[in-house]
Each structure stands twice: as structure tokens, then as C-alpha cells.
C-alpha positions as CSV (number, residue, x, y, z in Angstrom):
1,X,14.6,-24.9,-0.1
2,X,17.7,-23.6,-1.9
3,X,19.9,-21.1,-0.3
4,X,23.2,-18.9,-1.9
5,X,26.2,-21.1,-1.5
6,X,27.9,-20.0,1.5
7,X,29.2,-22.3,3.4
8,X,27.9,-23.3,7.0
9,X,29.4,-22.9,10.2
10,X,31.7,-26.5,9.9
11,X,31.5,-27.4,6.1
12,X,33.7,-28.0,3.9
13,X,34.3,-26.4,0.1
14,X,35.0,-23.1,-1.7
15,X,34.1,-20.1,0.4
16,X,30.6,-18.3,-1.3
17,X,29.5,-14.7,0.0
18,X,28.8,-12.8,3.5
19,X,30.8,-12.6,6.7
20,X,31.3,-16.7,7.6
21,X,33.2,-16.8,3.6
22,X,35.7,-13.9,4.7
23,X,37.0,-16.6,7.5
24,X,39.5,-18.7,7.2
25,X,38.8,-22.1,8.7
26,X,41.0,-21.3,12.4
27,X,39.1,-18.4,12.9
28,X,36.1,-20.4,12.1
29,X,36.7,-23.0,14.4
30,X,37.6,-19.8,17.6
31,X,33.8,-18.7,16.6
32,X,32.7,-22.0,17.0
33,X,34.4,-22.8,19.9
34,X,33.6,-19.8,21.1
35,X,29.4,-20.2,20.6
36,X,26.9,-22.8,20.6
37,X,24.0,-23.6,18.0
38,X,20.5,-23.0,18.1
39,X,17.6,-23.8,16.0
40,X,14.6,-21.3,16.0
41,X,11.2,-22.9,14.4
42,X,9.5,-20.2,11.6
43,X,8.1,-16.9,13.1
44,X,10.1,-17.0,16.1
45,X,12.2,-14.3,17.5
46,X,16.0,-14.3,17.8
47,X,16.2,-11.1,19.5
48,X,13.1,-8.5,19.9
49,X,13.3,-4.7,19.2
50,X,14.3,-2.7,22.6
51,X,15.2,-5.4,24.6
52,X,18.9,-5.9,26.0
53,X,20.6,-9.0,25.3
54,X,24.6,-9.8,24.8
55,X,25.2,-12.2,22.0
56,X,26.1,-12.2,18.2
57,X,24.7,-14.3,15.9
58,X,26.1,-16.4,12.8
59,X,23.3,-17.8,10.5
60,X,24.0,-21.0,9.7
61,X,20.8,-21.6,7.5
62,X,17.7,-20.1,6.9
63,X,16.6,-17.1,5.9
64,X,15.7,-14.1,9.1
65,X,13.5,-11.0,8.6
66,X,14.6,-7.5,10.3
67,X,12.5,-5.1,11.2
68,X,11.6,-2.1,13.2
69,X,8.0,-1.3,15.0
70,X,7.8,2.7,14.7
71,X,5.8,3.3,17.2
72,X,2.5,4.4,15.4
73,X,1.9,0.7,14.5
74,X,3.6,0.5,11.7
75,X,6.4,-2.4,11.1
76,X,9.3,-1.2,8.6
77,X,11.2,-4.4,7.2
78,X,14.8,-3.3,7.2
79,X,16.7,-6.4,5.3
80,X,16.5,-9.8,5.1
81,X,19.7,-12.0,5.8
82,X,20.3,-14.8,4.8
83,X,23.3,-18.4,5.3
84,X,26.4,-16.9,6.4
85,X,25.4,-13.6,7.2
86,X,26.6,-11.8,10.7
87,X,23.5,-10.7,12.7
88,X,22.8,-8.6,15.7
89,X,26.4,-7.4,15.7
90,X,26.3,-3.6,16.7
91,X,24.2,-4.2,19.9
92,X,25.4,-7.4,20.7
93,X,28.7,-5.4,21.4
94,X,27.9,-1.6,22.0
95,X,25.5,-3.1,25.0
96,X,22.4,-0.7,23.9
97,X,19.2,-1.8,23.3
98,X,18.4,-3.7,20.2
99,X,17.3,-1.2,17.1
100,X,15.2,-3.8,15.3
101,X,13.8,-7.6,15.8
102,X,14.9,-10.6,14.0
103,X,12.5,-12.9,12.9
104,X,12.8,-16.4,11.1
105,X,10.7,-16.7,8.2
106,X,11.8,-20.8,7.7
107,X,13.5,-22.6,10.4
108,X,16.8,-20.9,11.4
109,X,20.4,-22.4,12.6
110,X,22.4,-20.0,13.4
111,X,25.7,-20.0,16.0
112,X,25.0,-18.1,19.1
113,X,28.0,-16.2,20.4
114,X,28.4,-14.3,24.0
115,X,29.2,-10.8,22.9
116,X,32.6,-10.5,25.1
117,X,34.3,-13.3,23.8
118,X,33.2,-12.1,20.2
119,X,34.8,-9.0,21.4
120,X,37.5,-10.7,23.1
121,X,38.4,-12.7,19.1
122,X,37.9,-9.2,17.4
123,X,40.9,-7.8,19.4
124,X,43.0,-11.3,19.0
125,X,42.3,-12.4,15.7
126,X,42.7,-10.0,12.8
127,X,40.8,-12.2,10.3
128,X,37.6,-12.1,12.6
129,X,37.8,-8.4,12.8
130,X,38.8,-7.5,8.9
131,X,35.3,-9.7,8.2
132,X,33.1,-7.6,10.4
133,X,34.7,-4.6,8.9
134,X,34.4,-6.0,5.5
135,X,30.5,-6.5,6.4
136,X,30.0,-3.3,7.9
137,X,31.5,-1.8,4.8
138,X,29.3,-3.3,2.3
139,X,26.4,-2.7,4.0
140,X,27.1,1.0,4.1
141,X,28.3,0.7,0.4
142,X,24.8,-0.6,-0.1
143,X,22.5,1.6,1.9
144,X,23.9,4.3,-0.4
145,X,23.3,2.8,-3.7
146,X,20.0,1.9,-2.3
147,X,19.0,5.2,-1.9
148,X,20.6,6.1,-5.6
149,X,18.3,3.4,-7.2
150,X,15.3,4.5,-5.4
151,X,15.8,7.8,-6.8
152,X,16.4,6.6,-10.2
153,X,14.0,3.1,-11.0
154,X,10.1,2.4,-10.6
155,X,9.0,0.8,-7.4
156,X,7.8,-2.3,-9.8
157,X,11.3,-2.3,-11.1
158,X,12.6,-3.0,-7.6
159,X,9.9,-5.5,-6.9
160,X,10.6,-7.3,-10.0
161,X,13.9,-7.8,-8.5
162,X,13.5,-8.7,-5.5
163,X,10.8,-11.1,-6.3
164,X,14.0,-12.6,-8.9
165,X,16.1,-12.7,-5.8
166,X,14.1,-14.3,-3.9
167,X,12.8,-17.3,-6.5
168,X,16.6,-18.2,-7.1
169,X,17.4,-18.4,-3.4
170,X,14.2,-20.2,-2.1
171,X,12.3,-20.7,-5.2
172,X,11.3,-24.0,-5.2
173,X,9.9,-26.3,-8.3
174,X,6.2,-26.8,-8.5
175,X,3.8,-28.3,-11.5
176,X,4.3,-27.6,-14.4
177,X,7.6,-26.2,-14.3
178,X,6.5,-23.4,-12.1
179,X,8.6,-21.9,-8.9
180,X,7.3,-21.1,-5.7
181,X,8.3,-18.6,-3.2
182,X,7.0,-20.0,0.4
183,X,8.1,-17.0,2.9
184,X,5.9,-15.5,5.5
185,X,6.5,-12.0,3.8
186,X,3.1,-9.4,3.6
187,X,2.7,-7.1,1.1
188,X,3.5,-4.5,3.6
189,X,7.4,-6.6,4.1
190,X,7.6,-6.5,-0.1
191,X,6.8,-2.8,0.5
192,X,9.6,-2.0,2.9
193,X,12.0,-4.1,1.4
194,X,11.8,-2.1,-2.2
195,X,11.0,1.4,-0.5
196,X,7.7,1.5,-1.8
197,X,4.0,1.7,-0.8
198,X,1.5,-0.9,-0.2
199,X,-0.6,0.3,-2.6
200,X,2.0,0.3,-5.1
201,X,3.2,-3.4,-4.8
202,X,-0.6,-4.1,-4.8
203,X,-0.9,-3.1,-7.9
204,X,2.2,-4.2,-9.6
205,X,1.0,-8.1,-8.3
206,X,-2.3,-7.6,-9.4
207,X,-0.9,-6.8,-12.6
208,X,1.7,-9.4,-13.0
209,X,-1.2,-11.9,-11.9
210,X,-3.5,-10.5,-14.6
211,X,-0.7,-11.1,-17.6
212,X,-0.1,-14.4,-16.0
213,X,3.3,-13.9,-15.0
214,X,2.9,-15.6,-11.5
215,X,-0.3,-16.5,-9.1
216,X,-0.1,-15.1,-4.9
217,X,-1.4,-16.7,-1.5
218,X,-1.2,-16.1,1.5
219,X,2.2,-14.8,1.7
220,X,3.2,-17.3,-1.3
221,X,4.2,-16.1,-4.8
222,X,4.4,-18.7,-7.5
223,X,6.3,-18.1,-10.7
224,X,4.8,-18.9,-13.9
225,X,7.1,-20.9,-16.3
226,X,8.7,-17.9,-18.4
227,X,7.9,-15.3,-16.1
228,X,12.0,-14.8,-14.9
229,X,12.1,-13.5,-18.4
230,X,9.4,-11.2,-17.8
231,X,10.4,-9.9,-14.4
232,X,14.4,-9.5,-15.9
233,X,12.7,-7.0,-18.3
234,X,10.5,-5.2,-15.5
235,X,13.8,-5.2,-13.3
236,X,15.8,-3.9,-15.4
237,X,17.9,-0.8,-14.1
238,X,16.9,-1.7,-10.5
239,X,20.1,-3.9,-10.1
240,X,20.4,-6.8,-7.6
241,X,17.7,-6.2,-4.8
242,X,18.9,-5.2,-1.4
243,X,18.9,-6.8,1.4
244,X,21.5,-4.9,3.7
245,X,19.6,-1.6,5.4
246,X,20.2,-3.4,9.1
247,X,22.1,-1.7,12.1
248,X,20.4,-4.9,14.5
């Protein structure tokens, strides 16, 4: 499946978006050093919700799902993150328990790092820490325009773009010129992630599906051919879907 165009931990190229692109290539190669890979098969665990654990994470591909159990059985999806992207950073270095679980909804890579000597380059190398600031920043910066847009645009609006997001990042081509979206997300994840109900989402798919505009499985979504079009009129006002609610 297609992912954004960031680059992975050890390529080559132009620099795309999230944490690994605000590195230059020596403090690329500290993290590096400083870590080891891992790969985590789909619907595994990188870290669980409340337990204690000491290490950073870098994804290096995939796509991960965060979310929170809230004690009455209900599990909020907080983000989804995505090549590039700096996971599991605030307890991984303020030694609490983790907030939330990470989940891999394809198979993951990501670079494992020891949460001192990710502390240790923070204080050593200025690029490493201006990146996790730059990260911490935009997530902020996009909590609050989150919480503007939910205000202001229909919960199909927000699926609409999401559902956009997701096609162009992982979309893949199917018969007759169709796009499919194979993630292990509910209806209950599509809820969280757009701030909406489960009934709500229900019935925005149920409508989509009725007009033809895409077909749903079990946790599959295929695209009709045309239906971008139609979704880019549903979304618009929404703006680019968010994946960035996080604090792992």
C-alpha cells in the first residue's frame, strides 16, 4: 500500500512531512545508532495503555492506531500516525505510565529508541530537539483547530475527509478503477477519529453506499470510480482530517 512520502529511517531523497523530515541526515544517523528496528505484524501492540515502558519510537512504515480504553468499555481512537511520525514520546521520557495504546493496523517498522539516550541526543543535538518541539507544536496547533472544525462542519463532512485521507495514503487500485481502503478500523475508530457518534457515521455510510459512492466490509471501504469527487463536495469546509489528538 501507498504511504505519504516521508522518507524512512536510512533513505535517501527530498525530506516529506513529520518528525524524521525535520532531521538532517547526522542527527538521523545518532537516532539510528542510537535504536534498533523492529517489525510488529497487524493488530499487535507497540506499547499498551497503563503499562511502564522506556523507549521512543520512530515509524519507519506503516500506519499505527492510538487509542485510549475509558474505563466503562469504551475505546476512544485518539489519532492515527503514520511513516515518519515520532510515537510514544511524552512517556517514553517523563517515565509515567502510558496514556494510550498503539496498535498496528498493517505491519509496522518502526526504530525503537531507549528513552535516556533519546534524552541524552535532545540535550546534545539541537536539530533532534527543534524536531520534537516542532512536532509537539503542530499537534497542539492541531488539537485546536480540531476542536474549531468540530464546532463549525457536519460530522459527514469530517468523515468525508478522512475517508479522502485515507484512500490517498493507502488506497489501493481495485476492478474497475475502484480504490480500496484495507485498515482494521470499526465504525466506532471512524467515529472517534471525526468526533462523531456511531450512529452518525452509520448513517452517513449507509448513505454513501445507497448513492453508490463506495461499497463497506468488514473494516474495508471501497471507492467507487468518481466518488473522490463526491466526497471533496461532502468534505468541503471540514479541511484536511486530523490525525494528531495523541499525548502516547
Amino acid at each position: 500500500m501507498s504511504a505519504r512520502g516521508v522518507r524512512k529511517p536510512g533513505d535517501g531523497g527530498r525530506a516529506g512531512e513529520g518528525f524524521w523530515s525535520l532531521l538532517d541526515d547526522a542527527a538521523r544517523q545518532q537516532l539510528q545508532d542510537a535504536g534498533h528496528v523492529k517489525s510488529f505484524p497487524v493488530r499487535t501492540h507497540l506499547v499498551r495503555q497503563n503499562e511502564v515502558s522506556e523507549h521512543v519510537f520512530v515509524l519507519r512504515r506503516g500506519c499505527v492506531k492510538i487509542y485510549a480504553d475509558t474505563g466503562t468499555g469504551y475505546q476512544a481512537v485518539l489519532a492515527l500516525r503514520n511513516d515518519g511520525d515520532l510515537l510514544g514520546e511524552q512517556a517514553g521520557l517523563d517515565r509515567q505510565p502510558r496514556s494510550a495504546s498503539i496498535a498496528a493496523l498493517m505491519e509496522v517498522e518502526a526504530l525503537v529508541i531507549p528513552a535516556g539516550r533519546f534524552a541524552a541526543l535532545l540535550r546534545s543535538t539541537p536539530t533532534v530537539a527543534f524536531a520534537v518541539q516542532q512536532v509537539l507544536s503542530g499537534r497542539l496547533r492541531e488539537a485546536d483547530r480540531q476542536r474549531a472544525v468540530t464546532g463549525s462542519t457536519s460530522v459527514e463532512a469530517r468523515l468525508a475527509a478522512l475517508v479522502l485521507d485515507l484512500a490517498g495514503r493507502y488506497g489501493t487500485a481495485a476492478a474497475g478503477r475502484s480504490v480500496r481502503i484495507d485498515l482494521p478500523l470499526s465504525q466506532d475508530d471512524l467515529a472517534g477519529l471525526v468526533l462523531g457518534s456511531r450512529r452518525t457515521v452509520a448513517r452517513a455510510l449507509e448513505e454513501w453506499r445507497r448513492l453508490g459512492i463506495l461499497t463497506t466490509g468488514r473494516q474495508m471501504l471501497e471507492l467507487a470510480p468518481g466518488a473522490r469527487a463526491q466526497l471533496r463536495t461532502r468534505a468541503a469546509g471540514a479541511g484536511p482530517p486530523g490525525h494528531s489528538w495523541s499525548q502516547e
